[in-house]
C-alpha positions in Angstrom: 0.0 0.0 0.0 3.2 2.6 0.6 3.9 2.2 -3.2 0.9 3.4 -4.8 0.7 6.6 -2.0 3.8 7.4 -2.9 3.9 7.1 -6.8 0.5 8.9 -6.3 2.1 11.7 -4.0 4.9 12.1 -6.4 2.2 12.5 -9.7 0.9 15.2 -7.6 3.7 16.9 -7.4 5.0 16.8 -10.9 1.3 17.9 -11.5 1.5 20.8 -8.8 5.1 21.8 -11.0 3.6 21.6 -14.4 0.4 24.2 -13.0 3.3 26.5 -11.1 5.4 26.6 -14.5 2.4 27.4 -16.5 1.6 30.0 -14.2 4.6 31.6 -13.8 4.5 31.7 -18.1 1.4 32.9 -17.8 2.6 35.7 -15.5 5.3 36.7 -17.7 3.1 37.4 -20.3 1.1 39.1 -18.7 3.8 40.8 -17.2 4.6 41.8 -20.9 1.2 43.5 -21.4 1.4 45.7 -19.0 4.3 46.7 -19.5 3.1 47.7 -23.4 0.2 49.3 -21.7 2.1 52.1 -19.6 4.0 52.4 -22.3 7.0 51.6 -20.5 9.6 49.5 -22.3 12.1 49.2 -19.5 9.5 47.4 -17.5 10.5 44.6 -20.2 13.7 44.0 -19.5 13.7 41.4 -16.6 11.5 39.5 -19.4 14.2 39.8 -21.8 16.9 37.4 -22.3 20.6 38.1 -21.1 22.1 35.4 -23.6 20.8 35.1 -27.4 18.1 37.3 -29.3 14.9 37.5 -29.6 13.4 37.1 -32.9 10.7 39.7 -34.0 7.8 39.9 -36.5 5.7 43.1 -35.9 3.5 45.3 -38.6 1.6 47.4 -36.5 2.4 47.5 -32.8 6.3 47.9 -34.3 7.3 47.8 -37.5 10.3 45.3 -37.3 11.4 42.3 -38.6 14.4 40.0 -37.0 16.4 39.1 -34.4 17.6 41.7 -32.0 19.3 41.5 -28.6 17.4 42.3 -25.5 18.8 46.0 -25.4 17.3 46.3 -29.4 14.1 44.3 -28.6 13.6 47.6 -25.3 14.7 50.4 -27.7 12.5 48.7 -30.9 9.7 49.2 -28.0 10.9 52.4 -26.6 10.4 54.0 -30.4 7.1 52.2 -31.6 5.2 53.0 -27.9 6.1 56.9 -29.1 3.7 56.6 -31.9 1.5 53.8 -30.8 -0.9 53.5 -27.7 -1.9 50.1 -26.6 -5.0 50.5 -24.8 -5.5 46.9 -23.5 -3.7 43.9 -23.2 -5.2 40.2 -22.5 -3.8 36.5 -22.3 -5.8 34.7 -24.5 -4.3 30.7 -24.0 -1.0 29.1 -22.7 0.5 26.4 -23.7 3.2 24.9 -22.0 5.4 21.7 -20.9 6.2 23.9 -18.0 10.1 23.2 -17.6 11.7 23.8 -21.5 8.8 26.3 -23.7 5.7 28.4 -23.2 3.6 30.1 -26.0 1.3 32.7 -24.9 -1.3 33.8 -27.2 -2.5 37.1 -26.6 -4.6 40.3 -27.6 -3.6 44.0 -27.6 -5.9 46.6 -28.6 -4.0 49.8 -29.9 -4.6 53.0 -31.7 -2.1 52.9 -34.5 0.8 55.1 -36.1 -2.1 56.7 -38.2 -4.7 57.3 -35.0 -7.0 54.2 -36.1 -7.9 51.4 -33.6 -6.8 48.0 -34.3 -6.9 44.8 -32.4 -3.9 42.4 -32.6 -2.9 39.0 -31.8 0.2 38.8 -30.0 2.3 35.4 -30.2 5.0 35.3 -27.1 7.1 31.9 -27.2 9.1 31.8 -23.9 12.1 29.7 -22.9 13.6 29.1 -19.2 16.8 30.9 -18.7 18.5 31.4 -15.3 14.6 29.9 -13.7 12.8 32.4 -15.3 10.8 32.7 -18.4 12.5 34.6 -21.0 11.2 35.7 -24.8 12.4 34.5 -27.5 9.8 35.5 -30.3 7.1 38.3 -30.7 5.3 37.6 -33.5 2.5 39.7 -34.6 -1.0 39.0 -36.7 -4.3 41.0 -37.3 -7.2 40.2 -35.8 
């Protein structure tokens, strides 16, 4: 009987890891969105990696394609949010193994270069660096 409580115990807790990874995901993205919404790209930083680049495909909410370090990927922000108000940000869906990717699917509602609202889908894939959840791609699609 102390074998199955145990193998049953330690399901939980693999369980209980998986929910706390997706969560902490979860967080960062949304983490992400509110940084876009007080238009304050620094705010990004702890969400960027310190290794590697982060690879970028915006039309409206930036207009940049490519892979940029984390100090590109703030200023890329820190120009665009200039011109570009993002009136609302939600987390749509995660998905997530919880220990090696995350993908957040999200929606940003914005008033655009030209003054016209628009509604966007935001695609944030996430990796673990240093135990915590960095971006590694912003990818960018019309509603």
């Amino acid at each position: 009987m102390r074998r199955p409580t145990l193998l049953f115990l330690a399901g939980l807790s693999i369980a209980s890891l998986a929910a706390t990874g997706k969560e902490e995901a979860k967080d960062a993205a949304r983490r992400f969105g509110v940084a876009l919404e007080a238009a304050q790209p620094s705010a990004l930083r702890p969400l960027l990696p310190a290794r590697g680049k982060v690879l970028l495909a915006l039309q409206r909410l930036a207009q940049e394609n490519g892979s940029f370090g984390a100090g590109q990927v703030e200023a890329v922000f820190r120009d665009s949010l200039t011109l570009v108000v993002v009136r609302s940000f939600e987390v749509i869906r995660i998905e997530s193994d919880a220990r090696t990717f995350a993908v957040a699917h999200g929606r940003a509602t914005i008033t655009d270069r030209q003054g016209r609202p628009s509604r966007v889908l935001l695609y944030l894939a996430f990796q673990p660096e240093d135990g915590v959840w960095v971006i590694r791609e912003i990818k960018e699609t019309l509603e």
